[in-house]
LORO-837142 format. One line per field, with one value per residue (C-alpha): residue in one letter; x, y, z. Coordinates in nm, 4 decimals. Layout:
BEGIN
resn: (A:...)
x: (X:...)
y: (Y:...)
z: (Z:...)
//
This chain:
BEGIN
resn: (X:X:X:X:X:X:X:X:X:X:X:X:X:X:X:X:X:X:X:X:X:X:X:X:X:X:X:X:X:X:X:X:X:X:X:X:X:X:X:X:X:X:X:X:X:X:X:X:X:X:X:X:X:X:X:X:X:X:X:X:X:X:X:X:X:X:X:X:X:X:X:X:X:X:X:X:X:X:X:X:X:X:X:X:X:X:X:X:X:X:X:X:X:X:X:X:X:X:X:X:X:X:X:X:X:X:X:X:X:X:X:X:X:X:X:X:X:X:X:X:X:X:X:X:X:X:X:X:X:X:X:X:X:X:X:X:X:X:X:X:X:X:X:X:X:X:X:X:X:X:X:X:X:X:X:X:X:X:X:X:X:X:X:X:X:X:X:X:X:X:X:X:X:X:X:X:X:X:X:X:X:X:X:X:X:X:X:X:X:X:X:X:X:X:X:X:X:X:X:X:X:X:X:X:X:X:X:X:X:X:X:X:X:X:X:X:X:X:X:X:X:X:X:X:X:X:X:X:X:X:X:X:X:X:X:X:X:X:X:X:X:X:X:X:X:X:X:X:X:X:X:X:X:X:X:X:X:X:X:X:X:X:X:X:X:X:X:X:X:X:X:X:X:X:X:X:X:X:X:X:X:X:X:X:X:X:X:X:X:X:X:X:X:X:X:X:X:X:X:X:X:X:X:X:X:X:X:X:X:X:X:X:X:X:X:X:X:X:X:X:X:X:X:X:X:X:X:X:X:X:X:X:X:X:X:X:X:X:X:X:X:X:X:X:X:X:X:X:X:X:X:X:X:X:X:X:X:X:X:X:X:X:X:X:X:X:X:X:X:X:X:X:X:X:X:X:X:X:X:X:X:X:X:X:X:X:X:X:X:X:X:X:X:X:X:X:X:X:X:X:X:X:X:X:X:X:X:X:X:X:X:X:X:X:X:X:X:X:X:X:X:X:X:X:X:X:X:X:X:X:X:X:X:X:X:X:X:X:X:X:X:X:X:X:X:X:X:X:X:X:X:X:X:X:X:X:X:X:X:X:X:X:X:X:X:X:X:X:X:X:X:X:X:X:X:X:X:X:X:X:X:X:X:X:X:X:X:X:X:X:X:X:X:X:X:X:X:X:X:X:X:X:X:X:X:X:X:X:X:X:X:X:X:X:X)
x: (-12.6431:-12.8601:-12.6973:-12.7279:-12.5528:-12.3056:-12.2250:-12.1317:-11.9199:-11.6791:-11.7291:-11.5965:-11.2836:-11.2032:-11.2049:-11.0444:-10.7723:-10.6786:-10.5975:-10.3274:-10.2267:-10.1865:-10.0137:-9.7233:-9.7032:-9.6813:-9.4088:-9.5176:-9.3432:-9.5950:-9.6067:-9.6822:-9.9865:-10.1267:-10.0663:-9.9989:-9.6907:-9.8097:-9.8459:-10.2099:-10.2910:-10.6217:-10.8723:-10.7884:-10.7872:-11.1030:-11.2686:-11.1417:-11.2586:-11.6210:-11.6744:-11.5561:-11.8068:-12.0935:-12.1244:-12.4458:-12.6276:-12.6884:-12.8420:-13.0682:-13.0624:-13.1079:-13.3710:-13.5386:-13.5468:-13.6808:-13.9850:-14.0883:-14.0309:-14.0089:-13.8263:-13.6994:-13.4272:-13.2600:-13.1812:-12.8959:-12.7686:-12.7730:-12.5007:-12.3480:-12.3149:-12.0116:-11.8642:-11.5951:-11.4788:-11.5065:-11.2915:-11.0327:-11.0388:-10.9724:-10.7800:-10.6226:-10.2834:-10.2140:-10.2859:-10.0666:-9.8152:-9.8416:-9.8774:-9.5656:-9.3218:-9.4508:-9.3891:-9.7144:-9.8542:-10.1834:-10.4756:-10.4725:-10.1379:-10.1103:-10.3350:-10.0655:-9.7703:-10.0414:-10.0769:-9.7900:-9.9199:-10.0271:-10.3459:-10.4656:-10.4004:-10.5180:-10.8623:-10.8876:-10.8215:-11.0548:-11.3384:-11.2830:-11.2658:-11.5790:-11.7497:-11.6183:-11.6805:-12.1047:-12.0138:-11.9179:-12.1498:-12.4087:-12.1930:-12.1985:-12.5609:-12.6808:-12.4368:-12.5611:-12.9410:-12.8472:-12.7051:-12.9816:-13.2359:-13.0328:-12.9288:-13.1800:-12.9535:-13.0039:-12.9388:-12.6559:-12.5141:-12.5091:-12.3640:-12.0519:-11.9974:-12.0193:-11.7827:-11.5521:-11.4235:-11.4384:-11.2203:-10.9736:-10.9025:-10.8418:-10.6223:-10.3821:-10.3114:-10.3818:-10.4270:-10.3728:-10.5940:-10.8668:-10.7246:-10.7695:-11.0988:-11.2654:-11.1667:-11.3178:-11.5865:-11.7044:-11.7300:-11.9447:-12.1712:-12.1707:-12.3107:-12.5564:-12.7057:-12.7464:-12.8955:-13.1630:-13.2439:-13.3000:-13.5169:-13.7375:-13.7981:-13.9353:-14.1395:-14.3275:-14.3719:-14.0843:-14.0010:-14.2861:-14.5495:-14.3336:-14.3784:-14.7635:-14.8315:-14.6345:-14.8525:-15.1771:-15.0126:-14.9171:-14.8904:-14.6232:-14.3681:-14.3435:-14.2032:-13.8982:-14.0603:-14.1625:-14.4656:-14.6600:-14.5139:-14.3519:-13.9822:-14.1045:-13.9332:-13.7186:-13.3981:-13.1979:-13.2470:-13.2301:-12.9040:-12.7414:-12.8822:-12.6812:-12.3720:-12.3404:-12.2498:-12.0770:-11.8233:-11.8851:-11.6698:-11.3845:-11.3711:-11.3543:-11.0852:-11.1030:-11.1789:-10.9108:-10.6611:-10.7110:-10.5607:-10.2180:-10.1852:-10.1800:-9.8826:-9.8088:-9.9851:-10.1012:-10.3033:-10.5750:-10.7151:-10.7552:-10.9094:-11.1499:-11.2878:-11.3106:-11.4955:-11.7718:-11.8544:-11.8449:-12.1194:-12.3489:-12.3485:-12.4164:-12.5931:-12.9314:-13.0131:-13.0562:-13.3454:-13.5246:-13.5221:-13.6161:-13.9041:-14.0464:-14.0223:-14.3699:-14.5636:-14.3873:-14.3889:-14.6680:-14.6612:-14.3159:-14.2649:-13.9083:-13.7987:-13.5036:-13.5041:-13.6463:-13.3818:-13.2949:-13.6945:-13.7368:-13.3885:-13.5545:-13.8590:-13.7575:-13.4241:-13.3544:-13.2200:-12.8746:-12.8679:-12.9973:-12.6515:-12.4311:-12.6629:-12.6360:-12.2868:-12.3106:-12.4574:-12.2213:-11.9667:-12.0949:-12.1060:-11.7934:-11.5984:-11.6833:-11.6601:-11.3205:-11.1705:-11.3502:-11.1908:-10.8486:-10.8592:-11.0091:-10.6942:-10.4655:-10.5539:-10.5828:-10.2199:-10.0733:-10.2347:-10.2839:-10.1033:-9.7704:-9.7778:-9.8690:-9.7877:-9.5064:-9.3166:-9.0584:-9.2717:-9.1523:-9.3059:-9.3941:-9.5473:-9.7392:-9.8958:-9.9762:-10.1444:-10.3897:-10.4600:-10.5704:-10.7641:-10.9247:-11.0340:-11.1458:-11.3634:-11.5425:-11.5925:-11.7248:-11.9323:-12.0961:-12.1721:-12.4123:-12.5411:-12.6236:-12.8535:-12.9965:-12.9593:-13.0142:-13.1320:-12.8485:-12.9555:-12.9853:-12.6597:-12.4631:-12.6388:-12.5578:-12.1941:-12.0668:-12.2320:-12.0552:-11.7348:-11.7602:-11.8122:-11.5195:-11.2926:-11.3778:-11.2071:-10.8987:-10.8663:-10.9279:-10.7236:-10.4322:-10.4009:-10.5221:-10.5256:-10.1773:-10.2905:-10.4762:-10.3027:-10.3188:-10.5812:-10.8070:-10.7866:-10.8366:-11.0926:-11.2614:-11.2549:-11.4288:-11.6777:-11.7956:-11.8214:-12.0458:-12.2294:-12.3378:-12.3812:-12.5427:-12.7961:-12.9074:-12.9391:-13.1305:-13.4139:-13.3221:-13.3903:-13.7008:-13.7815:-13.5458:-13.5843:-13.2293:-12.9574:-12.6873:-12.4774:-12.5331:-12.4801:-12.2027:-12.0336:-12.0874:-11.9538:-11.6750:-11.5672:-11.6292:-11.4161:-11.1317:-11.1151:-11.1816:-10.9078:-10.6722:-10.6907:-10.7071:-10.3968:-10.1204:-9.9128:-9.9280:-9.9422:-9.7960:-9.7351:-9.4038:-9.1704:-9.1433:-9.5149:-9.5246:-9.2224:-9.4693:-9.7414:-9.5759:-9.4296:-9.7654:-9.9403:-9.7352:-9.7908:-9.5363:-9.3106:-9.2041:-8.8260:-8.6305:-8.4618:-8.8211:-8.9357:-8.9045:-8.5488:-8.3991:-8.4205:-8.1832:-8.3715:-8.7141:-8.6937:-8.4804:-8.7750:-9.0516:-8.8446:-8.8206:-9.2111:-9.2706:-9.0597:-9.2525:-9.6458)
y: (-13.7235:-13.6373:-13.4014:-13.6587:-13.8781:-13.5922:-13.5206:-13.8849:-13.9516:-13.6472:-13.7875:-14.1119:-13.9868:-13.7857:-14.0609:-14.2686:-13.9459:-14.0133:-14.3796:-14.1957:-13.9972:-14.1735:-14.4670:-14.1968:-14.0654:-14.3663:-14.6021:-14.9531:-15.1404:-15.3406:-15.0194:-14.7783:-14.9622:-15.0968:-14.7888:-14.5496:-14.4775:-14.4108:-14.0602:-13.9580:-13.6218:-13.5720:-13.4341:-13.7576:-13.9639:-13.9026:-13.8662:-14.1647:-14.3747:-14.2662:-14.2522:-14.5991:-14.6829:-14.5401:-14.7349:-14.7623:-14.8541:-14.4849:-14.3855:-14.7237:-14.8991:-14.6061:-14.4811:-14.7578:-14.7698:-14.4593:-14.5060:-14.8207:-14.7639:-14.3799:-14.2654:-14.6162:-14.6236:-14.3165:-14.5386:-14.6513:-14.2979:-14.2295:-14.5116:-14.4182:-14.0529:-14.1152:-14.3451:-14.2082:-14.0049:-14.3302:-14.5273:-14.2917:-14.2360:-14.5381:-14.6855:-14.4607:-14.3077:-14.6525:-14.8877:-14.5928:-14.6571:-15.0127:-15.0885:-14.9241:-15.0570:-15.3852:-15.3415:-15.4132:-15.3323:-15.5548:-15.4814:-15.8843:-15.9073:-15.6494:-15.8748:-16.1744:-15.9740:-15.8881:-16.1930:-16.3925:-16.7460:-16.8560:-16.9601:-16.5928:-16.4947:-16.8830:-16.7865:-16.3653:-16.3752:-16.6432:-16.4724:-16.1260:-16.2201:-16.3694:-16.1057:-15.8213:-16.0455:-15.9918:-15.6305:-15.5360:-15.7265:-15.4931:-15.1675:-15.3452:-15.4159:-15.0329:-14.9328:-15.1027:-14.9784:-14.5930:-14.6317:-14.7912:-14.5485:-14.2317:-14.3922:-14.5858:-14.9449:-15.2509:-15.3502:-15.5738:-15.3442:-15.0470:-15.2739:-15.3444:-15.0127:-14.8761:-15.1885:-15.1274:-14.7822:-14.9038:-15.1993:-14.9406:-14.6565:-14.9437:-15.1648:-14.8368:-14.6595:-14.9005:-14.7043:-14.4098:-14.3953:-14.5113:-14.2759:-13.9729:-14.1315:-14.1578:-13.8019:-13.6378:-13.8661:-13.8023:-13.4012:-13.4948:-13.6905:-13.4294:-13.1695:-13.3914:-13.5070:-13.1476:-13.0660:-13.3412:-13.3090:-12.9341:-12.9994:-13.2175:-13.0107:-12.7851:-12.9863:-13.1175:-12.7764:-12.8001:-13.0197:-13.0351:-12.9700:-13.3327:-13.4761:-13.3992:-13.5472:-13.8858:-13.9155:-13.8837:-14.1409:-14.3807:-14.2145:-14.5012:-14.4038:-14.0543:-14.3405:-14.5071:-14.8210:-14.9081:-14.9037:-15.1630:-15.0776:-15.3866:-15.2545:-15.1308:-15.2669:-15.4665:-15.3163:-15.6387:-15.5014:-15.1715:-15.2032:-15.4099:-15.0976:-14.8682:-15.0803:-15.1666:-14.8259:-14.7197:-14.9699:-15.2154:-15.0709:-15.0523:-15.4296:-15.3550:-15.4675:-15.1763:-14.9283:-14.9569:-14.9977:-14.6154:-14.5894:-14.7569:-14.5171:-14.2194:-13.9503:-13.9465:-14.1317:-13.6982:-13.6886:-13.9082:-13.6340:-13.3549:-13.6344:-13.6936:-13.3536:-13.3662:-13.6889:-13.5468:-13.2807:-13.4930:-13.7156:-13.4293:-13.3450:-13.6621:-13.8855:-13.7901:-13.7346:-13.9973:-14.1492:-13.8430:-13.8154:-14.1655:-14.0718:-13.8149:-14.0083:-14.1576:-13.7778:-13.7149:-14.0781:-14.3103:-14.5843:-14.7011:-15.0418:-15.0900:-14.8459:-14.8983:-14.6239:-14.3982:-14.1455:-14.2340:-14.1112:-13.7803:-13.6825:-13.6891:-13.5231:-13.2128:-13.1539:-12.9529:-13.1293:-13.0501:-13.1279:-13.4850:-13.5433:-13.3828:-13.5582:-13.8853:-13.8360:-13.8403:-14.1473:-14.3092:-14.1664:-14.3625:-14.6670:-14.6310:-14.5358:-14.8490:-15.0481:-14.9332:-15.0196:-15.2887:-15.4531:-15.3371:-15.4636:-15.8325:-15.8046:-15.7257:-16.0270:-16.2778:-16.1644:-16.0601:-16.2551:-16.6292:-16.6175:-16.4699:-16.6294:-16.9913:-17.0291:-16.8218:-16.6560:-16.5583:-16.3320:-15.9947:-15.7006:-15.6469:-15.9831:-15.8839:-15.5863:-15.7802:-16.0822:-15.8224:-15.6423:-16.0291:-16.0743:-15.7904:-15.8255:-16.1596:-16.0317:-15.7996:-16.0549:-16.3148:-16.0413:-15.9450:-16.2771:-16.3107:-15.9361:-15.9273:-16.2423:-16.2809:-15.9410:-15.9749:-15.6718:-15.4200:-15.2881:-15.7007:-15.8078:-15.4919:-15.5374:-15.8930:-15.9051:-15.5868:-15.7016:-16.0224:-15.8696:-15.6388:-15.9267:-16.1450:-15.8513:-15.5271:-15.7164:-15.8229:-15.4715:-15.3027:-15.5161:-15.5111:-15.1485:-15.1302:-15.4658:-15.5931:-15.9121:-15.9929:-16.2868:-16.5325:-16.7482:-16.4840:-16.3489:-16.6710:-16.7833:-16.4407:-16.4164:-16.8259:-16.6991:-16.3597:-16.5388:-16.8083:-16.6464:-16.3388:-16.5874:-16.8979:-16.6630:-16.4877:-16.8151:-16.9553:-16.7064:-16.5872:-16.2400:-16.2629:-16.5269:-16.3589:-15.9554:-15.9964:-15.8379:-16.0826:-15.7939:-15.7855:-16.1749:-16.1678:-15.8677:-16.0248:-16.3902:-16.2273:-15.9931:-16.2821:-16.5341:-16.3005:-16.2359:-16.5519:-16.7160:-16.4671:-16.4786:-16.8808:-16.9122:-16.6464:-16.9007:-17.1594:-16.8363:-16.5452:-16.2283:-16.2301:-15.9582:-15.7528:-15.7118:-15.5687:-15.3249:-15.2048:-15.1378:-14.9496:-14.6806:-14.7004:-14.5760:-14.2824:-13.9558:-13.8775:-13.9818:-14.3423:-14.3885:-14.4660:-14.7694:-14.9192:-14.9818:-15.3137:-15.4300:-15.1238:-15.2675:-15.6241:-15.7177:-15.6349:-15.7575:-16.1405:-16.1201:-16.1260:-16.3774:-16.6024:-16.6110:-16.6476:-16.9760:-17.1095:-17.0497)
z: (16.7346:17.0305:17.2726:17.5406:17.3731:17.2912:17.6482:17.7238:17.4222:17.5233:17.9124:17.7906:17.5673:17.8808:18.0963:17.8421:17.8138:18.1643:18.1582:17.8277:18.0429:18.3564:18.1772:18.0748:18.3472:18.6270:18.6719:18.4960:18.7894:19.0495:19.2943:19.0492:18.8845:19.1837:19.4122:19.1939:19.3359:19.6800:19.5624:19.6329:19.8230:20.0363:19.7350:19.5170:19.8252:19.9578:19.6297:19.4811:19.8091:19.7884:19.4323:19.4042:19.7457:19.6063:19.2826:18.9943:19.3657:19.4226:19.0820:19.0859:19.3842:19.6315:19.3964:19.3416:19.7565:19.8110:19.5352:19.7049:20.0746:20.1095:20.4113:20.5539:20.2849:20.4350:20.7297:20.4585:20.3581:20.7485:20.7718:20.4750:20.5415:20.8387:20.6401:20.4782:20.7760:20.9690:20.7454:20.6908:21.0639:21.2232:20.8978:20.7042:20.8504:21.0282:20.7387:20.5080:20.7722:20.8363:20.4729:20.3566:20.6594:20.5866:20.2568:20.0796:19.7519:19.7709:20.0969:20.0370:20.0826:20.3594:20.5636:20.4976:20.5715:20.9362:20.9986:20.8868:20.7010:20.3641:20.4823:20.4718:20.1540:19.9914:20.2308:20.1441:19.8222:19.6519:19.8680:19.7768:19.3960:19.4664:19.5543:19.3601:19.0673:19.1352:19.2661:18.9367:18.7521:18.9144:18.8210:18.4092:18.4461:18.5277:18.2929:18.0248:18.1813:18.1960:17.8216:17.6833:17.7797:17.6495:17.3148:17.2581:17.1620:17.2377:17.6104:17.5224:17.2859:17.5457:17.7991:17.5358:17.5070:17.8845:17.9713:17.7068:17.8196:18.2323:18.0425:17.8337:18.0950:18.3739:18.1241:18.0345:18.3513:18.6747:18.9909:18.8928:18.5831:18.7901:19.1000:18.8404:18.6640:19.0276:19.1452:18.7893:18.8385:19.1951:19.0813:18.8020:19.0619:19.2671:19.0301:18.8403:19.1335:19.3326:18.9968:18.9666:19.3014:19.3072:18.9567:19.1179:19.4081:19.1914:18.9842:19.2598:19.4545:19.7080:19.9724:20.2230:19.9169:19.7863:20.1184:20.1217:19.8123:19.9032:20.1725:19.9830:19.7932:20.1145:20.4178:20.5413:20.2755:20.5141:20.8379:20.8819:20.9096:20.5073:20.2577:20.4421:20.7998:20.8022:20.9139:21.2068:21.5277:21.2862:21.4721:21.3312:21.0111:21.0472:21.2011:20.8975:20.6691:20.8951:20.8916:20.5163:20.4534:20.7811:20.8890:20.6321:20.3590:20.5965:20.5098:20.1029:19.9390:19.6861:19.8958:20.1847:19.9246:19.9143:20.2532:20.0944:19.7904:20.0108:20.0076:20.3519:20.6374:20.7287:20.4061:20.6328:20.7973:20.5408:20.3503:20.5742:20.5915:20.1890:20.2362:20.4744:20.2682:19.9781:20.1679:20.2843:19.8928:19.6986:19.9679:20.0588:19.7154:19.5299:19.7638:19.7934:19.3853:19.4041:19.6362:19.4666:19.1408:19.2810:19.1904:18.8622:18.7725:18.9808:18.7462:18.6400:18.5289:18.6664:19.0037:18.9200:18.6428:18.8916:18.8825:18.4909:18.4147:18.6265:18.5069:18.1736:18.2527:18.4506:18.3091:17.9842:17.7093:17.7828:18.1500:18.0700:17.9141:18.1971:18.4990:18.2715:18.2831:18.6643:18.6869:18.4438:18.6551:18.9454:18.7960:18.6284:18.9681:19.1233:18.8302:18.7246:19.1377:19.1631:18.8329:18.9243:19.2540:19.1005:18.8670:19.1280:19.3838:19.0938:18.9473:19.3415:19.5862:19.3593:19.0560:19.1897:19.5715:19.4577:19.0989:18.9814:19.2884:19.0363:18.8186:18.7661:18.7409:18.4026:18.3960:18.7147:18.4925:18.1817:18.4208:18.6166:18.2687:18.1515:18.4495:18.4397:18.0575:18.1296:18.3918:18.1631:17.9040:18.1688:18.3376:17.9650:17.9189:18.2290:18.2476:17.8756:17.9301:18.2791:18.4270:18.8217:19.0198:19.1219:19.4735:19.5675:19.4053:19.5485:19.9235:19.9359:19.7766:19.9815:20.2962:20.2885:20.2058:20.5206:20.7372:20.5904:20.6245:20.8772:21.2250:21.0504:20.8885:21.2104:21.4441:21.1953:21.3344:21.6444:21.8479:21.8679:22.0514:21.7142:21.5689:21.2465:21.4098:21.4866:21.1795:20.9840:21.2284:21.1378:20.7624:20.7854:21.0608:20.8795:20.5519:20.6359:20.9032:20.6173:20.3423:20.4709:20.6752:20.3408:20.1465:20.4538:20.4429:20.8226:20.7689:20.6578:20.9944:21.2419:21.1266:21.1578:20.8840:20.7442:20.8266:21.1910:21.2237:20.9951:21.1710:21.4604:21.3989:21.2464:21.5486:21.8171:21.5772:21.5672:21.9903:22.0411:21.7896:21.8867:22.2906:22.2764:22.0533:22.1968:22.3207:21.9792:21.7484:21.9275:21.7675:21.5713:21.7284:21.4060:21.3880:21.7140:21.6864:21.3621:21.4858:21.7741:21.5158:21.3554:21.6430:21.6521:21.4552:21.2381:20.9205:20.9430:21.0089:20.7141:20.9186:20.9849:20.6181:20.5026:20.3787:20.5423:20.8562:20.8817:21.1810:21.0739:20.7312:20.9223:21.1323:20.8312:20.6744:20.8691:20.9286:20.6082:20.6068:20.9088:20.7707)
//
């Protein structure tokens, strides 16, 4: 056995150890594996949310960016580098808040219990499957890739294998498993990647010796405007690249749920702090590597193993198998929230809301657990045969998921004038807006990003909606008595929680009988 392959076999018990663990030591009811008890403190928090962001797209993706348009890619790890601190920001201590005196377990159903009607949930939910379905089919995909080129198996085989422990860890312990997983995980990035990257500074002389030899390669690869040139002016487009990453994952699914699992709505801020530094770390990195890749590497057949290749050709033996580690690690991360969250909406948000509304808890469990094993068997099925590219499938799932969701996630908190309509208007509007203008071929004819236009549609579709409809859909009164305690800093009263307070949880009740 190869000492590569060493390293990731005790990197995959461990993580497989923590879904044991976790599994003892969380409550099995629907709180505990969903939210992990609401129990989280800052370090986890913030890890967990950008390990699971950052995703297999970092180790491939970006570096398959930077190798073929140099310096224009870090218009993306610009955006991405304020988002965490962004996100947990203007989201996290008011969603905690919200969240928990609303009483929900789900960042679906959080948006129902918002905006009080069925139609929400029946529109959220099928979408955000949707696209966390071909999200995560990119995370199997460069799974499969990174474990193929250190063991040397079959593609298909390496992609059973890299699925199956995402698949085990996830099953066992739910949130916190993957809560646990993600922090571990988003250390090991950390390290591998500072370690590549300082590596490859050295092997190509440093960083303005690197830069000089890119440019006797293509002196465009040294702009922000592309290989060929042909980003520049393209503000359209380099606006969607810094909004993917910025305020587009405040509209993930999996991400925000982060916000919910928190300790105490306080835990926001120090978490935010951990989640900057975190950035400044990990983020540049992997473009740069990617970048460089062009002097140590100039004629690779696939970019996409950019960062796979120089790991193995300036690292020692030994620190192939730790930095491989890292990248599993980021593929895992996402993988791992991604599948919990798919479970979670497909057993929460459809199966219990319109099939079974009697299910119980344990039930809940074992349905997500099914749902989440059928998605890995499904999502094996189509990477282990037609294998799209990651950076394309991650770009285009996430960015339509940020325009579906970011306005009703941020109005939820901070707009109390934002009502069902709007938000139902806006999850319609952002979703066809962002897909039908990729499928179209408008970017490419208007230099405009689907983000921008579905950011955009989305925003105006929620204050339009709302503002038209106040009168037919006004605000129900224990919505607004919410979101005026979540405003304020502080615990949340005992009496305001949901069932704790008769005319709060009357209120909810009898919206829920007039959707």
């Amino acid at each position: 056995m190869s000492i590569e392959i060493l390293f990731l076999v005790i990197y995959f018990v461990a993580m497989a150890g923590i879904g044991v663990w976790a599994m003892k030591r969380g409550k099995q009811d629907a709180e505990g594996f969903l939210l992990g008890g609401r129990s989280l403190g800052p370090g986890v928090t913030a890890l967990r949310l950008q390990s699971s962001s950052m995703s297999g797209y970092m180790f491939m993706g970006a570096g398959s960016m930077g190798y073929t348009q140099g310096y224009f890619s870090m218009w993306y790890a610009l955006g991405d580098l304020g988002g965490g601190i962004l996100n947990l920001s203007v989201l996290g201590r008011r969603m905690r808040k919200l969240s928990q005196i609303l009483g929900s377990i789900t960042s679906i159903e959080y948006l129902e219990h918002r905006y009080p009607s069925k139609w929400i949930r029946l529109i959220a939910a099928p979408v955000a499957l949707f696209c966390m379905f071909f999200y995560v089919l990119a995370q199997f995909i460069a799974g499969g890739r990174g474990l193929e080129m250190v063991s040397g198996v079959s593609f298909p085989a390496a992609l059973a294998i890299a699925i199956g422990v995402i698949v085990l860890y996830t099953f066992l312990g739910g949130y916190l498993a993957v809560a646990y997983t993600d922090f571990v995980q988003a250390i090991i990035m950390v390290v591998g990647l500072v370690w590549i990257l300082v590596a490859t500074l050295m092997a190509v002389g440093g960083f303005t010796k690197g830069n000089e030899a890119v440019g006797e390669i293509n002196p465009n690869l040294l702009t922000m405007w592309g290989a060929d040139l042909g980003y520049q002016g393209q503000w359209g487009v380099i606006l969607g690249a810094l909004l993917v990453f910025s305020i587009g994952y405040m509209g993930w699914p999996h991400v925000v749920v982060s916000h919910m699992a928190m300790k105490k709505p306080s835990v926001a801020r120090t978490a935010g702090v951990y989640s900057l530094i975190f950035n400044l770390l990990f983020i540049p990195g992997p473009y740069l590597v990617g970048m460089f890749a062009l002097i140590l590497l100039p004629n690779l057949a696939n970019p996409e193993t950019a960062i796979f290749e120089v790991a193995d050709a300036v690292l020692p033996t030994f620190a192939v198998g730790i930095v491989m580690a890292a990248i599993m690690a980021a593929i895992m991360s996402t993988a791992d929230a991604l599948l919990l969250q798919a479970g979670t909406i497909a057993s929460q948000d459809i199966y219990a809301r319109f099939i079974n509304r009697k299910m119980n808890d344990a039930q809940m469990v074992w349905v997500s657990r099914i749902t989440v094993l059928a998605l890995a068997i499904i999502g094996y099925a189509i990477a282990a045969f037609d294998p799209p590219a990651v950076a394309a499938v991650v770009i285009f799932s996430t960015t339509v998921l940020g325009s579906a969701f970011v306005p009703s996630y941020i109005c939820a908190v901070w707009w109390k004038k934002a009502n069902t309509v709007g938000a139902i208007s806006s999850m319609i509007a952002g979703t066809l807006a962002s897909v039908l203008w990729q499928v179209s071929g408008a970017p490419d004819a208007t230099g405009i990003d689907p983000m921008v236009t579905g950011i955009l549609a989305s925003t105006a579709a929620m204050i339009i909606g709302s503002l038209a409809s106040q009168k037919s859909h006004p605000v129900p009164e224990h919505i607004g008595r919410a979101l005026d305690e979540t405003a304020k800093i502080g615990p949340i009263p005992k009496k305001m929680l949901m069932g704790q307070d008769a005319l709060l949880a009357s209120q909810a009740e009898m919206a829920g009988r007039h959707e």
